[in-house]
Structures are given as structure tokens and as C-alpha cells.
C-alpha positions in Angstrom: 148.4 21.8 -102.9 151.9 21.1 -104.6 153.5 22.0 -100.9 151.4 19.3 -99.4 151.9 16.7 -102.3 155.7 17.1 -101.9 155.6 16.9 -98.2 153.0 13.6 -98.5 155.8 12.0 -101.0 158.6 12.5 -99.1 156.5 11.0 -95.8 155.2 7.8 -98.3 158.9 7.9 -99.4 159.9 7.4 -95.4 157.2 5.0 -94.8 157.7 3.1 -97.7 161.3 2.1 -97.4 161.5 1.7 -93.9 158.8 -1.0 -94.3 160.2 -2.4 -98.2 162.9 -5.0 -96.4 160.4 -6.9 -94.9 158.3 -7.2 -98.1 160.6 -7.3 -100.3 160.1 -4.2 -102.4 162.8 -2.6 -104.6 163.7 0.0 -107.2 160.7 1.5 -109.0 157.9 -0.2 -107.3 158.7 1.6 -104.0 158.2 5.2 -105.9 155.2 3.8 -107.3 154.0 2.7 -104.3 154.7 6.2 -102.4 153.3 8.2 -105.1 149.8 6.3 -105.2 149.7 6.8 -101.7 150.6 10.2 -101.7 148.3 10.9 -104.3 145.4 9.0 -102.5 146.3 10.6 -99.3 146.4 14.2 -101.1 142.4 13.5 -102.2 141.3 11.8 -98.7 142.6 15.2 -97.4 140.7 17.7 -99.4 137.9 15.7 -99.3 138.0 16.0 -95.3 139.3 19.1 -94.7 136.1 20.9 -93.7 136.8 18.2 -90.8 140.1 19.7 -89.5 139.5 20.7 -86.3 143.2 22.8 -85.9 143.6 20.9 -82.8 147.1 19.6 -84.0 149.0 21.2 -87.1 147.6 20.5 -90.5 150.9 18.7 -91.2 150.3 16.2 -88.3 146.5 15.8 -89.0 148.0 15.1 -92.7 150.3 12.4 -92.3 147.7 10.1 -90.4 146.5 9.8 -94.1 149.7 9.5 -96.2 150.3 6.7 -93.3 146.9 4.7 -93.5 147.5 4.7 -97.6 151.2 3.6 -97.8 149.7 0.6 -95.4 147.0 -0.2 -97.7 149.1 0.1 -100.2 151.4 -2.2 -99.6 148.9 -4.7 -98.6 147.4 -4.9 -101.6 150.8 -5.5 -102.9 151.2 -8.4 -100.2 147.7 -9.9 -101.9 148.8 -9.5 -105.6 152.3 -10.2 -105.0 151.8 -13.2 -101.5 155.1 -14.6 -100.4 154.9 -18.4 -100.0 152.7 -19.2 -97.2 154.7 -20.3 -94.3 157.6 -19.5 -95.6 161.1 -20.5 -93.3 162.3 -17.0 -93.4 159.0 -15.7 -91.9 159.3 -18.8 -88.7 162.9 -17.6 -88.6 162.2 -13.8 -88.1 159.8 -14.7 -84.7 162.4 -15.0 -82.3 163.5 -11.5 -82.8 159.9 -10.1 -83.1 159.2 -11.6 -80.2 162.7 -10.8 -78.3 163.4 -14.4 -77.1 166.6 -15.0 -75.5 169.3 -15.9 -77.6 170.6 -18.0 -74.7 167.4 -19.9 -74.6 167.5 -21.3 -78.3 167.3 -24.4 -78.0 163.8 -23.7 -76.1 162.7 -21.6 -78.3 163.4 -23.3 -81.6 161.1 -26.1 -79.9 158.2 -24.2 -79.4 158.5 -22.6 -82.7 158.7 -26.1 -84.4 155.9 -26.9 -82.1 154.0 -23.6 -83.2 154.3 -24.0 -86.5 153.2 -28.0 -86.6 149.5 -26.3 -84.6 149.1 -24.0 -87.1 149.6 -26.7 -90.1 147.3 -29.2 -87.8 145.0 -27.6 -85.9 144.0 -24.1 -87.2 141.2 -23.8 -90.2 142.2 -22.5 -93.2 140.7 -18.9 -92.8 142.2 -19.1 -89.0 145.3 -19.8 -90.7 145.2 -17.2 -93.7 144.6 -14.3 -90.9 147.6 -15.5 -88.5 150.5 -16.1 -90.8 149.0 -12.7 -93.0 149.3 -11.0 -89.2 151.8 -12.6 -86.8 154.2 -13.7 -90.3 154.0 -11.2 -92.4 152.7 -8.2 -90.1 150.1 -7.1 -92.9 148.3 -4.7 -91.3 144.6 -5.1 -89.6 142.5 -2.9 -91.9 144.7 -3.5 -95.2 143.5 -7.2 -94.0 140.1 -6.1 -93.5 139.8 -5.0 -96.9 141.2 -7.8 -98.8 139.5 -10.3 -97.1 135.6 -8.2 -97.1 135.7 -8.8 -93.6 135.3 -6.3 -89.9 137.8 -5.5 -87.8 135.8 -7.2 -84.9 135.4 -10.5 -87.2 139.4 -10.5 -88.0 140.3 -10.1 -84.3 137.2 -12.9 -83.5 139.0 -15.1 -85.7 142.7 -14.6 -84.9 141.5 -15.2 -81.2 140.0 -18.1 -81.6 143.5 -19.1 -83.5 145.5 -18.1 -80.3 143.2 -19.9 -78.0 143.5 -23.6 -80.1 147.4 -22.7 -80.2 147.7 -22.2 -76.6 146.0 -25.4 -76.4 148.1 -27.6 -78.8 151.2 -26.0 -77.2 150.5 -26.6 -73.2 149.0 -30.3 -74.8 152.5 -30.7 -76.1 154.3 -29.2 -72.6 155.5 -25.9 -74.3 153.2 -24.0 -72.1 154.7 -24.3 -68.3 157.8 -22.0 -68.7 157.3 -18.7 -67.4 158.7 -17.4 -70.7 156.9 -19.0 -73.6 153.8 -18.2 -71.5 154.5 -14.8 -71.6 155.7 -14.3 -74.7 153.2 -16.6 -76.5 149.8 -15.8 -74.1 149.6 -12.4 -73.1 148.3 -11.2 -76.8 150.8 -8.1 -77.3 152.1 -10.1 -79.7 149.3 -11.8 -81.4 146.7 -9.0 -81.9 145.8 -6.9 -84.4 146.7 -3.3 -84.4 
């Protein structure tokens, strides 16, 4: 049992940091946040182990769990800790998410103004709350699913419904026509849950 708590602690470590830069997590709160998960992780896995079926190593059937608890984790930090909704930094981060062409920035700079004016005007407030949480601040879909006492069917019903009245208020307002934004704004890859 100690083996596998060090091993889940240096795994939450990995998972923690590689993912802190984005949120904005530092210093002590990143062990703290690797050692909870760790520890949760640790008693989700005895509490399942007569479930391992040995069809991958125990140290890959494992780190699914340490995994799944550094992302709720750190979304309940996003909910106790929220950036500013909408923040500038968030818009200004798309582009590369989203691999536009730096060439094309002018373009794209329009249909992110554009973007972010439908999602102000047009979205409801709970449409809203799931698509900045998801496409802004890439909380992930269950960590959402607790925090807002929703489904996973009723989170991607709702950021759907966001993505269709964007596509709408964007080809309203002639950002839809290039084969490009289409793409990149349309084909869901980007927009949905995972």
C-alpha cells in the first residue's frame, strides 16, 4: 500500500503541474492538491480492486484513478477559487487552442470579437456558465458535472444548444462563409465535452 501511494503521488505530482499554468496554481497548493488526489485515488482503488480484471497491469488500471481525482480536484479548486468570467487572457489563449493561422489574424481576431459579443448577447446564463467553464477554462466534463448537480448528457445538451445559437449569431454576422472558421468553429472537436 505505501508502493502504490508513492507511485499515485508522483503520477498526481505529474498531472498536477503539467495542468497548474493554466489555472494558476503554485507552491504548496499543488502538493496539496496531488496528495488529496492521491489519497482519494489510493481508497477508490481498494475499494475496487476485487474489480481488477488483470487485463492491463495494476499500475495502468491504477492511474485511470489518480487521473479522474487530480481532475476533480482541481475543479473544485476552479469553483472555490473561479477566475473572472470572461476573462481577456482566456479570449486570448483560443487562437492557439484552436490552431488558427497566425497569418490569418486579422480574421481571426474578428470572429473572436464576434464570438465573444454572442456569448455576452445571445447565450443564457447557464448556456453561458457551461461554455466559458469548458471551451475557456477547459474544466473538465464530470468535474462540471459535479459542481453543477447536473448529467453528462444534460451538460453536453446544453453546450449544444450554445454551439448551435453561436453558429447562428456568427454566419448572421458573415463570420461563417470561410472555409476556415467553419471548420474550426462548427465541426464540434473543439466545442465538446470530453
Amino acid at each position: 500500500m505505501a508502493r502504490l501511494h508513492e507511485l499515485l503521488v508522483r503520477i498526481a505530482r505529474g498531472e498536477v503541474r503539467r495542468r497548474a499554468p493554466r489555472l494558476q496554481i503554485t507552491g504548496p497548493e499543488l502538493d496539496d492538491l496531488a496528495y488529496q488526489a492521491a489519497a482519494d485515488a489510493l481508497l477508490a482503488i481498494t475499494a475496487k480492486l476485487g474489480q481488477f480484471r488483470g487485463e492491463s497491469r495494476f499500475t495502468t488500471w491504477a492511474y485511470k484513478f489518480v487521473i479522474f481525482e487530480v481532475s476533480a480536484k482541481i475543479g473544485r479548486h476552479f469553483w472555490r477559487n473561479p477566475a473572472v468570467p470572461l476573462d481577456a487572457g482566456d479570449w486570448d489563449r483560443l487562437p492557439d487552442r484552436f490552431g488558427f493561422d497566425p497569418a490569418r489574424e486579422a480574421e481571426w481576431r474578428d470572429l473572436l470579437a464576434a464570438l465573444r459579443r454572442a456569448v455576452d448577447q445571445e447565450l443564457t446564463p447557464r448556456q453561458r456558465q457551461v461554455f466559458v467553464a469548458i471551451v475557456l477554462h477547459g474544466v473538465p466534463l464530470d468535474t462540471l458535472v459535479l459542481e453543477l448537480d447536473s448529467s453528462r448528457n444534460a451538460i453536453y445538451k446544453t453546450l449544444s444548444g450554445a454551439r448551435r445559437k453561436l453558429r447562428a449569431a456568427l454566419a448572421a454576422n458573415g463570420h461563417m462563409g470561410d472555409d476556415t472558421s467553419r471548420s474550426s468553429w462548427t465541426a464540434g472537436q473543439h466545442w465538446t465535452a470530453s
